[in-house]
PDB file with one MODEL, atoms N, CA, C and O in Angstrom:
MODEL        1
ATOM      1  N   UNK A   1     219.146  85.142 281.295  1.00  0.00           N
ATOM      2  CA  UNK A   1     220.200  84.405 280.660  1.00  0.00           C
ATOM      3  C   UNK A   1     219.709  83.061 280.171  1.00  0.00           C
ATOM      4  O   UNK A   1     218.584  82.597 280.356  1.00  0.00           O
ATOM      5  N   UNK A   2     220.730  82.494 279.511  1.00  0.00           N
ATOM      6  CA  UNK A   2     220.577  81.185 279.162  1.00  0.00           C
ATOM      7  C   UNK A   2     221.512  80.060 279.276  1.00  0.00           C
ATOM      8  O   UNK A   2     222.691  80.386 279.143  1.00  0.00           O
ATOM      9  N   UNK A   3     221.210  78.434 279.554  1.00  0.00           N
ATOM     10  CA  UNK A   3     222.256  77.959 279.335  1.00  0.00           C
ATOM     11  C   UNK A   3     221.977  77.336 277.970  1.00  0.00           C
ATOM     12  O   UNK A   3     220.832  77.241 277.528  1.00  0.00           O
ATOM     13  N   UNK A   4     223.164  76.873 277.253  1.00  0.00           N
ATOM     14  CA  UNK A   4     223.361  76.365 276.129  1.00  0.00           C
ATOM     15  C   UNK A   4     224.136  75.053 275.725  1.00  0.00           C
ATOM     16  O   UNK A   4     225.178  75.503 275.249  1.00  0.00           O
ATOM     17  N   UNK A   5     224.178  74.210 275.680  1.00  0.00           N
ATOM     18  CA  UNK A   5     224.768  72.784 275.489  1.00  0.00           C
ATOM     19  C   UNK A   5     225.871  72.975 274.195  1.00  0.00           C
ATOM     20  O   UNK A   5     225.637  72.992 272.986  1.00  0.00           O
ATOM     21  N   UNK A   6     227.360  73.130 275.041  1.00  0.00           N
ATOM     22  CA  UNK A   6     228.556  73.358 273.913  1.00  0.00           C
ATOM     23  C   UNK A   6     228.266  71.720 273.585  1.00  0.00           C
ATOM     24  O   UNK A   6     227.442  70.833 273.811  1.00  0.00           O
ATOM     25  N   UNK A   7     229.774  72.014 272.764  1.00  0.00           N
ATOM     26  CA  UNK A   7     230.390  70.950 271.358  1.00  0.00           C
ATOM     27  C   UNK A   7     231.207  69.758 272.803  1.00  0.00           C
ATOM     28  O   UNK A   7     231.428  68.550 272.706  1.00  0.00           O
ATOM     29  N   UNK A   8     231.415  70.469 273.733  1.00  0.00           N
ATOM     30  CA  UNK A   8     231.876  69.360 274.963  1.00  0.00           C
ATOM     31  C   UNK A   8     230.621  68.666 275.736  1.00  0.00           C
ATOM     32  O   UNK A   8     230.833  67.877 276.656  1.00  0.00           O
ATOM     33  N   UNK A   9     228.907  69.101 275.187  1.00  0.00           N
ATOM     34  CA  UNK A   9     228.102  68.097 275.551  1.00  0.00           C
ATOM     35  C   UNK A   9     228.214  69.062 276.915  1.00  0.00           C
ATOM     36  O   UNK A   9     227.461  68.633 277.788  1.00  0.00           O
ATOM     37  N   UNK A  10     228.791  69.986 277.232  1.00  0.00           N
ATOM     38  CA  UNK A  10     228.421  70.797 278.741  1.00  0.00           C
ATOM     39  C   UNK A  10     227.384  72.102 279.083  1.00  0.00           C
ATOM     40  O   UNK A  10     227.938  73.060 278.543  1.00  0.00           O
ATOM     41  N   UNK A  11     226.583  72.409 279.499  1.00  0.00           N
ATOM     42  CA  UNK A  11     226.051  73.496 279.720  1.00  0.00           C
ATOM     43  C   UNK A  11     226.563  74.595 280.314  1.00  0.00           C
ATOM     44  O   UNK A  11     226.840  74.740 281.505  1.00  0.00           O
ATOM     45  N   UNK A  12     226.695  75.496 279.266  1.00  0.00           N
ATOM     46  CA  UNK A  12     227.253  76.986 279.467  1.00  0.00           C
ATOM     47  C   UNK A  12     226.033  77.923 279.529  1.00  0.00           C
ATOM     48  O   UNK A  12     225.069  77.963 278.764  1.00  0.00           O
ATOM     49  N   UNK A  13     226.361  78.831 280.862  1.00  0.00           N
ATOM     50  CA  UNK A  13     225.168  80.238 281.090  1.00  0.00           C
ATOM     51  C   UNK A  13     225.802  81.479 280.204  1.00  0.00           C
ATOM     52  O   UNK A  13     227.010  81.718 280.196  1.00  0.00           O
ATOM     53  N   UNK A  14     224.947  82.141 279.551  1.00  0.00           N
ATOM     54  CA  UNK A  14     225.195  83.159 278.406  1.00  0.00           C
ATOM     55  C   UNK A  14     224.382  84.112 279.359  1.00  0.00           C
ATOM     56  O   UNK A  14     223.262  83.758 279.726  1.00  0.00           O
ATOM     57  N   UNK A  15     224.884  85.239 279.745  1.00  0.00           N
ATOM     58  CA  UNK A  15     224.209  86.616 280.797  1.00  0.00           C
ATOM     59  C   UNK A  15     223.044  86.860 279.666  1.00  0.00           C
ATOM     60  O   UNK A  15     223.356  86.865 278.475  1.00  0.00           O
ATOM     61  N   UNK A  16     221.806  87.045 280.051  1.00  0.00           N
ATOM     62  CA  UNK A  16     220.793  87.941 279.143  1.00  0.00           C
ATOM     63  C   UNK A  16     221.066  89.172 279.430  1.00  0.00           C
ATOM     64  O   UNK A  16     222.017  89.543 280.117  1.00  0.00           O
ATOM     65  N   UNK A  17     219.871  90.171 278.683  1.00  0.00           N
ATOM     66  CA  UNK A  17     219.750  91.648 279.020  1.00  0.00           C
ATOM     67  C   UNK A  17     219.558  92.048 280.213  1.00  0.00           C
ATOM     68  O   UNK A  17     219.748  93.238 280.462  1.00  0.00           O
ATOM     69  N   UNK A  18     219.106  91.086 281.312  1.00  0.00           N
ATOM     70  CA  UNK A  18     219.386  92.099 282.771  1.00  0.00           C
ATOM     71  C   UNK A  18     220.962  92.262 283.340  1.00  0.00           C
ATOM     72  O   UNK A  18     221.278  92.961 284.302  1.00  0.00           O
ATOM     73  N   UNK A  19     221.683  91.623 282.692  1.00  0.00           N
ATOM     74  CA  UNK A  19     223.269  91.863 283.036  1.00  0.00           C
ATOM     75  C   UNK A  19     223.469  93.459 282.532  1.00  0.00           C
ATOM     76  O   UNK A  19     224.506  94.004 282.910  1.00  0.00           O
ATOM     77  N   UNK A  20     222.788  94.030 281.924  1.00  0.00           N
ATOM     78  CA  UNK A  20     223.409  95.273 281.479  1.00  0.00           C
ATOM     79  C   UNK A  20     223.341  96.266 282.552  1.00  0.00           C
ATOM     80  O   UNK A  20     222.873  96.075 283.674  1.00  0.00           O
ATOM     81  N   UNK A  21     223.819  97.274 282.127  1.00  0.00           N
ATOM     82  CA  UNK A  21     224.045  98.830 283.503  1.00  0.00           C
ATOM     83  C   UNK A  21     222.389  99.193 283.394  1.00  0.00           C
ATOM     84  O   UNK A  21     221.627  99.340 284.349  1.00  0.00           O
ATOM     85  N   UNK A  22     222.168  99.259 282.440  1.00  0.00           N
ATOM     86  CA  UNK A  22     220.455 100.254 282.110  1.00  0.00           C
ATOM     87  C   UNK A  22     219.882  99.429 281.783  1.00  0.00           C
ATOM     88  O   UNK A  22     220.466  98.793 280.905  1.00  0.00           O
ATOM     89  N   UNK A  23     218.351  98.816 282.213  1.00  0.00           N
ATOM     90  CA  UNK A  23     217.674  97.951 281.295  1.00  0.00           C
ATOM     91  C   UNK A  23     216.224  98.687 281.360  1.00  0.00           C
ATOM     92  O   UNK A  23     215.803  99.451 282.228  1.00  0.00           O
ATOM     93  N   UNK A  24     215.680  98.287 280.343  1.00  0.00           N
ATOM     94  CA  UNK A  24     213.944  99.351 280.014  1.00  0.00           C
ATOM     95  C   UNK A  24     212.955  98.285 280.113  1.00  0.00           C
ATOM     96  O   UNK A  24     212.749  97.683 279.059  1.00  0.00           O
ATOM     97  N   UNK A  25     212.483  98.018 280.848  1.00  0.00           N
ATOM     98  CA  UNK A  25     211.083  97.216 280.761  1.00  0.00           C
ATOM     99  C   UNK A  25     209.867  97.908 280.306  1.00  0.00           C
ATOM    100  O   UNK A  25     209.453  98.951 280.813  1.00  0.00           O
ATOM    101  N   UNK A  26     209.498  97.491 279.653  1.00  0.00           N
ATOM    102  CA  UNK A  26     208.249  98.106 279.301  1.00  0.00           C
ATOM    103  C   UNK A  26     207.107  97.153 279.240  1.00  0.00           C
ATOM    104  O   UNK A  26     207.050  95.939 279.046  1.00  0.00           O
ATOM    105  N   UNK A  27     206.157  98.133 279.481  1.00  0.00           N
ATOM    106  CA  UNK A  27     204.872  97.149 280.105  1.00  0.00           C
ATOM    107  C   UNK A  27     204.689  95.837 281.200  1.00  0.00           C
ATOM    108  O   UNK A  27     203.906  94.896 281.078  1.00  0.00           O
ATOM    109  N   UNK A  28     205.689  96.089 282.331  1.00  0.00           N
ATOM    110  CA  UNK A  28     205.593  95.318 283.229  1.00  0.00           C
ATOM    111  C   UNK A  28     204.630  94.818 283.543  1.00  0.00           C
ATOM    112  O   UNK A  28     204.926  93.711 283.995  1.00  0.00           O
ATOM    113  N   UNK A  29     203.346  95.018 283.584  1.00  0.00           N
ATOM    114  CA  UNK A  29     201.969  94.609 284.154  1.00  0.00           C
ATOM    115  C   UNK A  29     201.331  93.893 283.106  1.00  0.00           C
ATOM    116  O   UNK A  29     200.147  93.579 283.227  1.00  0.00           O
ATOM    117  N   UNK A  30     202.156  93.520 281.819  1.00  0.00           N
ATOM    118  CA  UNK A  30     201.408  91.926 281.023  1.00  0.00           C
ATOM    119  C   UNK A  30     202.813  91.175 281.042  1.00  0.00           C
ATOM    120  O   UNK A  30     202.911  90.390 280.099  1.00  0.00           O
ATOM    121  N   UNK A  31     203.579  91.205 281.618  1.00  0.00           N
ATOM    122  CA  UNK A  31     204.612  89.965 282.007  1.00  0.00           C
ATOM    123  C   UNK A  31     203.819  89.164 283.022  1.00  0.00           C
ATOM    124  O   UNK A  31     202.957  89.338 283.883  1.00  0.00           O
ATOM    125  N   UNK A  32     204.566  88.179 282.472  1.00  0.00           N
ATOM    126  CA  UNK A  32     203.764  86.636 283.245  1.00  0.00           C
ATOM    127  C   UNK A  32     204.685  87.046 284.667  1.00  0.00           C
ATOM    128  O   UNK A  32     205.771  87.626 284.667  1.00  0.00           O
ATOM    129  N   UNK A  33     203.603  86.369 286.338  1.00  0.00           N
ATOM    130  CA  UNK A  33     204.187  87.112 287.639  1.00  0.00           C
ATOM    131  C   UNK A  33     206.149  86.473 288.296  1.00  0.00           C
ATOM    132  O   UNK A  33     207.013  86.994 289.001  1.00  0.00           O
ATOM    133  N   UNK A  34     206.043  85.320 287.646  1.00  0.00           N
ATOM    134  CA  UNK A  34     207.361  84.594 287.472  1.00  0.00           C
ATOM    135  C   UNK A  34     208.811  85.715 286.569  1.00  0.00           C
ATOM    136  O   UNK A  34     210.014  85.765 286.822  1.00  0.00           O
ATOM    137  N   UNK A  35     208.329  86.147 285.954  1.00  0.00           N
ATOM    138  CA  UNK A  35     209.072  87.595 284.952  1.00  0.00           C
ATOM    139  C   UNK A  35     209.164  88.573 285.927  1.00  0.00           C
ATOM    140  O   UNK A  35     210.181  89.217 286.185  1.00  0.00           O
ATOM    141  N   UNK A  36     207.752  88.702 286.628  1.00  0.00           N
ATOM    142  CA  UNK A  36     208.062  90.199 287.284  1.00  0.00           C
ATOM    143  C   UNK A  36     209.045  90.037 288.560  1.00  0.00           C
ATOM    144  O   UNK A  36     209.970  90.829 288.740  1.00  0.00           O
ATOM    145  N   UNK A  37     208.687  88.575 289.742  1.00  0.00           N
ATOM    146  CA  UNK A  37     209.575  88.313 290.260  1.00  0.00           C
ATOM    147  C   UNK A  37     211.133  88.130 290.248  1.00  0.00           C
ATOM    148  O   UNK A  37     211.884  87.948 291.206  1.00  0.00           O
ATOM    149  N   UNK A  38     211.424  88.228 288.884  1.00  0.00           N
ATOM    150  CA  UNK A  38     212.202  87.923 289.066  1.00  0.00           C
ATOM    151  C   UNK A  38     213.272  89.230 288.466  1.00  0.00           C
ATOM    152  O   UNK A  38     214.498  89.167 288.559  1.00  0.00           O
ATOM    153  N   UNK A  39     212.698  90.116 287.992  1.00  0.00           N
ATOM    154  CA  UNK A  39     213.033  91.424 287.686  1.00  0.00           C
ATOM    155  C   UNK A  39     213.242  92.331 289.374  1.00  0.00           C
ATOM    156  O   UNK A  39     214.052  93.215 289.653  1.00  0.00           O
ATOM    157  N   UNK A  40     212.257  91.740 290.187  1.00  0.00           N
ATOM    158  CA  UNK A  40     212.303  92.889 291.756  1.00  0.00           C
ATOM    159  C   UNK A  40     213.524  91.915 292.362  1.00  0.00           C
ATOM    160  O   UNK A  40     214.400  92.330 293.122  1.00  0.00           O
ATOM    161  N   UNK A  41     213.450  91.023 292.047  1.00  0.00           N
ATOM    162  CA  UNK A  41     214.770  90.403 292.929  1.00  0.00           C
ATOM    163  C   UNK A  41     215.650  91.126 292.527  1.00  0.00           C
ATOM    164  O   UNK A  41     216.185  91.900 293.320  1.00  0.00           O
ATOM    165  N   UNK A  42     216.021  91.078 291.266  1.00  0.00           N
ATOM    166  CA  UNK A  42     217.337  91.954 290.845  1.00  0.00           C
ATOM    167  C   UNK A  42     217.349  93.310 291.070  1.00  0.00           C
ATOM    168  O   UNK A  42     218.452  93.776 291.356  1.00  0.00           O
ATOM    169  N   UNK A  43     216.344  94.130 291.014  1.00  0.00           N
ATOM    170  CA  UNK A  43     216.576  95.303 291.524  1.00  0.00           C
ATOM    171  C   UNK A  43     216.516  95.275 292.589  1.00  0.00           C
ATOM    172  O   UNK A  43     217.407  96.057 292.922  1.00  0.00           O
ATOM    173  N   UNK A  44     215.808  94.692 293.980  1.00  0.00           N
ATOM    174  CA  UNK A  44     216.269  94.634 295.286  1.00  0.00           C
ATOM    175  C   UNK A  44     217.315  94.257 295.690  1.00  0.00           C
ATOM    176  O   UNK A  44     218.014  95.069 296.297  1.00  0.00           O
ATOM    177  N   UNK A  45     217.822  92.789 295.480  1.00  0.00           N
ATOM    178  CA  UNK A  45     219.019  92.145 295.575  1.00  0.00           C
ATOM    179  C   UNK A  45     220.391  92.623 295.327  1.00  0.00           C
ATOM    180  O   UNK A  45     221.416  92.726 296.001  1.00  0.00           O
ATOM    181  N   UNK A  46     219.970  92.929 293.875  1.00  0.00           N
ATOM    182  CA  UNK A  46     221.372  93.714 292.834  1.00  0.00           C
ATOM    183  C   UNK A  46     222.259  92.193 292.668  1.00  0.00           C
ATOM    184  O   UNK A  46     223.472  92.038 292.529  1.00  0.00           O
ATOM    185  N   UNK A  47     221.065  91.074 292.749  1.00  0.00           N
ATOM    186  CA  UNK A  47     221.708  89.778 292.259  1.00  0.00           C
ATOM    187  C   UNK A  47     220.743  89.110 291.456  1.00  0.00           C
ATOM    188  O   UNK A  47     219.590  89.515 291.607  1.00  0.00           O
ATOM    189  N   UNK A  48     220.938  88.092 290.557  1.00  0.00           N
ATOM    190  CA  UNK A  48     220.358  86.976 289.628  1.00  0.00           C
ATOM    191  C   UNK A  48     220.428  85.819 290.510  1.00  0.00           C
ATOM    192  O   UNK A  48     221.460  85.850 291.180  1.00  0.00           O
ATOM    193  N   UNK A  49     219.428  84.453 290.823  1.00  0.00           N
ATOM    194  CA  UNK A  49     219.831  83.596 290.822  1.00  0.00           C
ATOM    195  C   UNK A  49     219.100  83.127 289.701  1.00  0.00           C
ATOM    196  O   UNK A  49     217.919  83.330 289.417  1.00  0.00           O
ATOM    197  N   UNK A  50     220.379  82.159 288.820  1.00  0.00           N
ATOM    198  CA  UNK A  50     219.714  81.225 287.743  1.00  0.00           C
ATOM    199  C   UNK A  50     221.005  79.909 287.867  1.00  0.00           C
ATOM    200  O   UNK A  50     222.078  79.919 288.469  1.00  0.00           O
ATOM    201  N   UNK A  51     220.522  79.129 287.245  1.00  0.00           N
ATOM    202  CA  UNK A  51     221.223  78.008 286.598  1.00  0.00           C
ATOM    203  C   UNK A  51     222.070  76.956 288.190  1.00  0.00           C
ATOM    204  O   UNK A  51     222.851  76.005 288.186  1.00  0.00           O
ATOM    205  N   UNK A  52     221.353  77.812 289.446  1.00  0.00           N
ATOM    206  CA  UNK A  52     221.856  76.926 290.674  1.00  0.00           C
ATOM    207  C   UNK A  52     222.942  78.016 291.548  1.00  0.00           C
ATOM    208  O   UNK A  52     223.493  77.974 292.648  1.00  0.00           O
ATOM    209  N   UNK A  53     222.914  78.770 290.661  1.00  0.00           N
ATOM    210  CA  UNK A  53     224.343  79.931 290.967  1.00  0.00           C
ATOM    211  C   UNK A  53     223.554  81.612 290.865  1.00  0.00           C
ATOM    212  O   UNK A  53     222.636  82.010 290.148  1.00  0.00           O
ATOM    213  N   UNK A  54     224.565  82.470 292.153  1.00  0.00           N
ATOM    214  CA  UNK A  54     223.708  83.645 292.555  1.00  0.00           C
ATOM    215  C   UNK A  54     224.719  84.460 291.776  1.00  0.00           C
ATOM    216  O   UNK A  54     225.929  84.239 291.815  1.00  0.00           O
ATOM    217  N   UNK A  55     224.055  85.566 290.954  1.00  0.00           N
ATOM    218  CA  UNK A  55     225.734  85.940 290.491  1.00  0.00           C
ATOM    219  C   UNK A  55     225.340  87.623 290.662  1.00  0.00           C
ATOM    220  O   UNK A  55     224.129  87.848 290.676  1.00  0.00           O
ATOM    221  N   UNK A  56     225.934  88.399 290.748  1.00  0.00           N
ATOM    222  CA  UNK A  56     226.440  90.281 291.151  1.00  0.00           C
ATOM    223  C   UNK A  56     225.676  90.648 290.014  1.00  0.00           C
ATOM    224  O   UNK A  56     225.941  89.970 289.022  1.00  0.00           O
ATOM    225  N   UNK A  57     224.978  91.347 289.892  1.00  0.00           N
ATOM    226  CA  UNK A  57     224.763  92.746 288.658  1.00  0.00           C
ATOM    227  C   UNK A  57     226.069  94.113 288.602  1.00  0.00           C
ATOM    228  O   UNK A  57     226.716  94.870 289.325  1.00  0.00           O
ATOM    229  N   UNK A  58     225.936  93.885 287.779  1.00  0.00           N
ATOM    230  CA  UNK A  58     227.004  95.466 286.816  1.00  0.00           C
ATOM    231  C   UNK A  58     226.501  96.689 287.668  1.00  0.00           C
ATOM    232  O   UNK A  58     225.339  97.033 287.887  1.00  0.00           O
ATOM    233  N   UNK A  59     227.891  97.358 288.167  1.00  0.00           N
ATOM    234  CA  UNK A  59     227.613  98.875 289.388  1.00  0.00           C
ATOM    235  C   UNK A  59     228.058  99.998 288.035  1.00  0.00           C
ATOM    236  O   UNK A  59     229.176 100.021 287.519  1.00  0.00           O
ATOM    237  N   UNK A  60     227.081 100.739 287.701  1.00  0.00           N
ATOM    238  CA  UNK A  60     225.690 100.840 288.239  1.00  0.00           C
ATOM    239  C   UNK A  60     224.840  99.742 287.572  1.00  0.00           C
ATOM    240  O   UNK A  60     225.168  99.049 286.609  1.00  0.00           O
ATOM    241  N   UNK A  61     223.195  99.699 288.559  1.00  0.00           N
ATOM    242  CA  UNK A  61     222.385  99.251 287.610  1.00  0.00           C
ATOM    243  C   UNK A  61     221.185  99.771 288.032  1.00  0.00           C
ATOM    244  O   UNK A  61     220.682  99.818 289.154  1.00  0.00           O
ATOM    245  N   UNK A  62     220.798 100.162 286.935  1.00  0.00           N
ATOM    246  CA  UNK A  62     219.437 101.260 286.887  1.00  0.00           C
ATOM    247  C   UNK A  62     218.476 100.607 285.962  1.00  0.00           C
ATOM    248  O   UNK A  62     218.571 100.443 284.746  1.00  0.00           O
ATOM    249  N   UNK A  63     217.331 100.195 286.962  1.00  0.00           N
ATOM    250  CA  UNK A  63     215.747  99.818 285.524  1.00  0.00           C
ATOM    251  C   UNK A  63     215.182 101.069 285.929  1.00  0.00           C
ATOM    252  O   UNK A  63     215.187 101.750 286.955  1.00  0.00           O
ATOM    253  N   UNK A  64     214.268 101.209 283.787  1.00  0.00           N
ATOM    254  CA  UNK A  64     213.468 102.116 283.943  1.00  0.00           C
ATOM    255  C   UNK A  64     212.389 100.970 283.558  1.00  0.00           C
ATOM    256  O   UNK A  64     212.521  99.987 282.829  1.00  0.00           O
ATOM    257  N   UNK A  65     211.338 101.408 284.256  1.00  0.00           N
ATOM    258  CA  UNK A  65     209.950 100.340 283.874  1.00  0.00           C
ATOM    259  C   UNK A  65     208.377 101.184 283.543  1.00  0.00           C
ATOM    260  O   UNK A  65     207.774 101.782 284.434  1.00  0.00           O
ATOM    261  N   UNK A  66     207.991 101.113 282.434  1.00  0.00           N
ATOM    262  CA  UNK A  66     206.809 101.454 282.447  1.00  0.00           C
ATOM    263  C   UNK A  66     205.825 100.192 282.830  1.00  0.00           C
ATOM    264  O   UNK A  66     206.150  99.050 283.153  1.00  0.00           O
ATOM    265  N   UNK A  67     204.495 100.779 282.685  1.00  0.00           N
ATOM    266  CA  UNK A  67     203.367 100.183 283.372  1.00  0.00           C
ATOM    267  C   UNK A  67     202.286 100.015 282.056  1.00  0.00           C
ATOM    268  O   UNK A  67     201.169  99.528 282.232  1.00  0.00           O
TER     269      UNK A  67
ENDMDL
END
């Protein structure tokens, strides 16, 4: 995800693509190790932490990952 600085001068979090039910990684093994960590959290966890805040993943959620 991202945060983004509205028109109120406040930072808003926008969910990226791991919020979805299905996500496809491909080529996991040239992601920088900060990327990969943080992809096994979410599939272990079945949570994100970003922006200071832990937030739920979407039931179901299924990665497919090549190598």
């Amino acid at each position: 995800g991202t945060e983004m600085l509205n028109a109120q001068r406040e930072f808003v979090f926008h969910k990226g693509p791991v919020f979805a039910n299905i996500v496809l990684a491909d080529e996991i093994n040239r992601t920088p190790p900060k990327t990969q960590a943080a992809l096994l959290e979410a599939m272990q966890e079945r949570k994100v932490s970003t922006a200071g805040k832990t937030m739920n993943l979407p039931h179901p959620f299924f990665v497919l990952a090549t190598q």
